[in-house]
N, C-alpha and C positions, 0 to 999 in steps of 0.2 A: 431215415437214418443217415447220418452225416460222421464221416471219420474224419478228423485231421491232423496234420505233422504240425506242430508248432517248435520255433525254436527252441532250446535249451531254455534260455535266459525267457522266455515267455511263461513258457511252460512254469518255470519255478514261482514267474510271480502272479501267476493264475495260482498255484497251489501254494501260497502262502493268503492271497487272500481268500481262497476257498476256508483254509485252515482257518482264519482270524476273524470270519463270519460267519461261521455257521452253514452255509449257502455250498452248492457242488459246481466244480467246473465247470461241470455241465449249463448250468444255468447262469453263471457269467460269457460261459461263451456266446448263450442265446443271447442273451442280454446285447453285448456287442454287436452280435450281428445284425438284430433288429434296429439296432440306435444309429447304423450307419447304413443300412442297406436303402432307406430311403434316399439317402443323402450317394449315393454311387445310384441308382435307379436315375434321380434327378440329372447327374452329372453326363450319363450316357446320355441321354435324351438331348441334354442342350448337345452334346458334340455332335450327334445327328442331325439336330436343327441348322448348324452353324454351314454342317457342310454342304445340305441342301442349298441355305442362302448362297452362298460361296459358287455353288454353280448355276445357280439361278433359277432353282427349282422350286424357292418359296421367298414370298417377298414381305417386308417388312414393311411399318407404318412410323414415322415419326412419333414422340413419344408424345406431342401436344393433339395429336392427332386422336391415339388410344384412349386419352383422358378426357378428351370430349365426348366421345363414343360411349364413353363406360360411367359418363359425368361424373368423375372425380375432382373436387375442386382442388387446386393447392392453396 
């Protein structure tokens, strides 16, 4: 179970398109969250990656390097 405050102006046009669809709140808000949580999941992960590089705690490979490895031709 998940509660949440949404602004005024959100809140209203969640419940006009709830109204103009058929469809509940409810299920546009999952909708949203599932369509972007991959996409915030992802973004965490590279800023973790980034800072690890950054102190030198994980190293990288040239990109001609990955593509050999993986034989990707361009």
């Amino acid at each position: 179970m998940l509660a949440i405050r949404l602004p005024p102006a959100i809140e209203q046009r969640l419940e006009r398109l709830a109204r103009r669809t058929g469809r509940t709140k409810t299920f546009y808000a999952r909708e949203a969250i599932l369509e972007h949580l991959d996409n915030l999941e992802d973004i965490y992960l590279a800023e973790e990656t980034w800072e690890r590089i950054r102190r030198g705690e994980e190293r990288t490979i040239p990109l001609n390097d990955a593509l050999k490895r993986h034989a990707v031709r361009r």
